[in-house]
N, C-alpha and C positions, 0 to 999 in steps of 0.2 A: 211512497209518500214522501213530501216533504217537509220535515219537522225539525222545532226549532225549540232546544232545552237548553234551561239555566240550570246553575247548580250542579254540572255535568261533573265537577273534577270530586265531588261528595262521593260516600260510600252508597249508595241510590243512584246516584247520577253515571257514577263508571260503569256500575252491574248494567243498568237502562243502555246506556249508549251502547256497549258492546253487542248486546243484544240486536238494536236496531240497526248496526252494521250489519254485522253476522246477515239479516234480516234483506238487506239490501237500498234499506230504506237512503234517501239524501237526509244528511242530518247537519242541522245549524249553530253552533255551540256560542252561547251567550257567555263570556267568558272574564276573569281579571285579569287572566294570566296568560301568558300564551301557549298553546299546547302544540306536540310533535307527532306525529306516529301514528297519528288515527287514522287512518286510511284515507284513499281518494275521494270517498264519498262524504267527505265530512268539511265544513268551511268553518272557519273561528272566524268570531267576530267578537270586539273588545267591547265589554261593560263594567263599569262599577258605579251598581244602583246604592242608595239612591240619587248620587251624585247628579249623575247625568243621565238622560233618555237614550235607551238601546236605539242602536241605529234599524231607521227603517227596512233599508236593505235584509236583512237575518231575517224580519216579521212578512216581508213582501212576499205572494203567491204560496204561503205555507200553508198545510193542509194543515198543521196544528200547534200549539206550542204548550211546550211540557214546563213550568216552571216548577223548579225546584229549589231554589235559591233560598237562604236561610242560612245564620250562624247558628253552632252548634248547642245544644239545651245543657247538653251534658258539661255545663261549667258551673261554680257558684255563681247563685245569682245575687249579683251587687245591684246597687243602686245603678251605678254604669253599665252591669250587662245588663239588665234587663232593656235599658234603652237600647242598646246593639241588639237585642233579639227582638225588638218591637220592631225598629229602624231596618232590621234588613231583613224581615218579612211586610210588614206592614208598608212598607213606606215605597220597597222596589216594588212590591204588586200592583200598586197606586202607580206610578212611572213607569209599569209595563203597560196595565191597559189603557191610560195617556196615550202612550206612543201605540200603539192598536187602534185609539179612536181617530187618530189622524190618518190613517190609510183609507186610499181609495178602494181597494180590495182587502177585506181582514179573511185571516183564518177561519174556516168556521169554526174550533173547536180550541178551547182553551182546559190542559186539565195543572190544576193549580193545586201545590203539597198544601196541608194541613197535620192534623196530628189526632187521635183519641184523645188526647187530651181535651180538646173540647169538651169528653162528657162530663168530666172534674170525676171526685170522689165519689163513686153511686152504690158502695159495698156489693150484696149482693145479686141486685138488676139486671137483668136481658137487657144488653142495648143494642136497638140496629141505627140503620141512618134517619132515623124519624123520633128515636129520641131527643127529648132536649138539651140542650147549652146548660152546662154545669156552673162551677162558682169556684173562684183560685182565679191564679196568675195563668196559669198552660188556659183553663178554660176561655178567660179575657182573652189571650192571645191569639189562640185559635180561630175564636166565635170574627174580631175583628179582621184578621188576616181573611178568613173565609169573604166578609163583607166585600172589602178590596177586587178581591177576584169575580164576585158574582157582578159587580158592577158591568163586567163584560156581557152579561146579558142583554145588557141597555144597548147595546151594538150588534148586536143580531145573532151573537154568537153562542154556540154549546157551554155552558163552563161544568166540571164538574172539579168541585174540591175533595182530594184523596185526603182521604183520616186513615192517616197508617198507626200501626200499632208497630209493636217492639221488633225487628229484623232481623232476623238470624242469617247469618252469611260469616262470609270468611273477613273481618272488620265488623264495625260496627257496636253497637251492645254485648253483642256473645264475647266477643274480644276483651273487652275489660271485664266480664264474668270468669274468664276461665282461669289466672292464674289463682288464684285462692283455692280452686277444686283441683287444678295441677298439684300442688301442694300439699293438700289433705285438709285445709281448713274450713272446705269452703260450707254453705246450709243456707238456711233459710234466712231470709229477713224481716225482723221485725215478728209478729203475729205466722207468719207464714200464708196467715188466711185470706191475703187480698187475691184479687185474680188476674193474671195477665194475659191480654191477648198480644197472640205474636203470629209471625208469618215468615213463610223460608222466603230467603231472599232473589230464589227464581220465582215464586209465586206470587211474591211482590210484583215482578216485575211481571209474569204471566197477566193478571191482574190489572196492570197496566197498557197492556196491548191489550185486553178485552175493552176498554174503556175508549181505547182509538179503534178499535175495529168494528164496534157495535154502536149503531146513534141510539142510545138509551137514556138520551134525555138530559136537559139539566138536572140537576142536583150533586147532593154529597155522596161519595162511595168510601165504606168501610174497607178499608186494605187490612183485613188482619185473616188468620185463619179461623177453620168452621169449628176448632176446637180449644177453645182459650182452657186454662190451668188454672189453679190455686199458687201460687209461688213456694208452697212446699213440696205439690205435686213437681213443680216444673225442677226445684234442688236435686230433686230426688231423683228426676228422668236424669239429667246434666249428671249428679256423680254417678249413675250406673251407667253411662253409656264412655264414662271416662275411668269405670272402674276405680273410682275414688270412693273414699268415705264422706258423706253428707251429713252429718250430725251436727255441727255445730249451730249456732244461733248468732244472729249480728242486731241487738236492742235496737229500738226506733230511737230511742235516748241517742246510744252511739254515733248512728247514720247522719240525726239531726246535726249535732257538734261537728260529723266532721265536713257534713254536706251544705250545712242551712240548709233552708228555704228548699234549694235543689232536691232533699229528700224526698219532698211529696213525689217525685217524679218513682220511685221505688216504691214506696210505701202505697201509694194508693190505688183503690180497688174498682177495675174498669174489666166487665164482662163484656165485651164486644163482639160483638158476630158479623158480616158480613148479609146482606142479602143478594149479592149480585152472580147470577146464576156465573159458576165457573167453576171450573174441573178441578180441583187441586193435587197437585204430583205429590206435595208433601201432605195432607191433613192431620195427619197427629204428630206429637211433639217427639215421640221417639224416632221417630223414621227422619224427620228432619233436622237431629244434631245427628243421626247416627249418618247423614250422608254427607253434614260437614265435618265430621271429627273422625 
């Protein structure tokens, strides 16, 4: 196949691409920057949305395009980020499928990132992808970014928006989890009682080739694993599998001072499951730090 992803140089976008090398696939990379090394099957082509429109060339005769594109959550949110995290999801998905409804040939298939966060705060709720759009900032942004990209429908195309949940990989979230439990300080946060769903970062991307490799329709696909945690459960898998001690406590008081606003993204309680029939290498939480640690 050939396919064409934004966001490639992201902690998502390198694990994906590598894969779809490995894979054999032609891969077209929507890019800011210029990239070296990726092999023969791979063409860069230069964007920075939502400046300007991706060149036609990259979207021409591709069997699908992966955007991933987005600056990153994990910052305070100011009055100014939050504009940068609207503007570069919201606004490039708008200027992707723009430049998609001007082809004479489009893709069929568009699968466009999103987040859980969409379901906002749901304590403790079964949510699959037929739940509704939540209430917060991650929800708004979400709920709109998804809009952007379904528009693609209107052009004849697949869209399906990925709601990924938290990603364990070598980078990422686990990354900035692990010195504190390197150390011995590390526990739970807050209540410990919210739920998080997470997924290893090859089943992410497993996940993701079931999504190009199956026409299973429009819609949203939940990217998380079949087995979401409590956040005390998940301290407590993390310091046994690092042989650490797990005890201590981080107040939601604390978190809020030292994160704003950005706290909700920790603090809050999203039981997500997935319904999308796939096999998963990793399903529970221990087998999947223990094969990245």
């Amino acid at each position: 196949m050939r396919i064409t992803v934004t966001g490639a140089t992201g902690f998502l976008g390198r694990s994906l691409v590598q894969r779809l090398s490995a894979d054999g696939h032609s891969i077209c990379l929507l890019t800011r920057k210029p990239l070296t090394g990726l092999g023969h099957n791979v063409e860069i082509f230069m964007w920075d949305p939502p400046r300007v429109a991706p060149p036609a060339e990259a979207l021409e005769n591709a069997d699908a395009v992966i955007h991933l594109a987005g600056a990153p959550v994990n910052q305070r949110w100011t009055a100014q980020a939050k504009i940068e995290l609207r503007a570069s999801r919201i606004d490039s998905t708008r200027a992707l499928v723009q430049a998609l409804s001007a082809l004479d040939k489009r893709p069929p298939l568009l699968l466009s990132a999103s987040a859980i966060g969409y379901y906002g705060e749901r304590g403790d709720e079964l949510l699959d992808e037929s739940s509704t759009v939540g209430e917060g900032f991650l929800a708004s942004l979400s709920d709109d970014w998804e809009k952007q990209g379904n528009l693609a429908r209107s052009l004849g195309m697949r869209v399906n928006c990925l709601r990924t949940g938290i990603v364990l990989g070598k980078g990422g979230a686990l990354e900035s989890m692990l010195p504190p439990f390197r150390f011995g300080v590390g526990g739970k946060l807050g209540t410990g009682q919210q739920w998080m769903s997470w997924i290893h970062v090859d089943d992410w991307v497993g996940m993701v080739l079931h999504q190009l490799e199956n026409p299973l329709g429009s819609g949203p696909a939940n990217l998380t694993g079949p087995n979401p945690v409590r956040n005390l459960e998940f301290t407590a898998t993390l310091g046994r599998v690092l042989r650490r001690p797990a005890l201590l406590t981080v107040p939601a008081f604390a978190l809020k001072l030292l994160l704003g606003e950005m706290s909700t993204v920790v603090l809050m309680s999203q039981r997500v499951v997935p319904t999308t029939k796939y096999e998963f290498r990793f399903p529970t939480l221990e087998a999947a730090l223990r094969s990245l640690l």
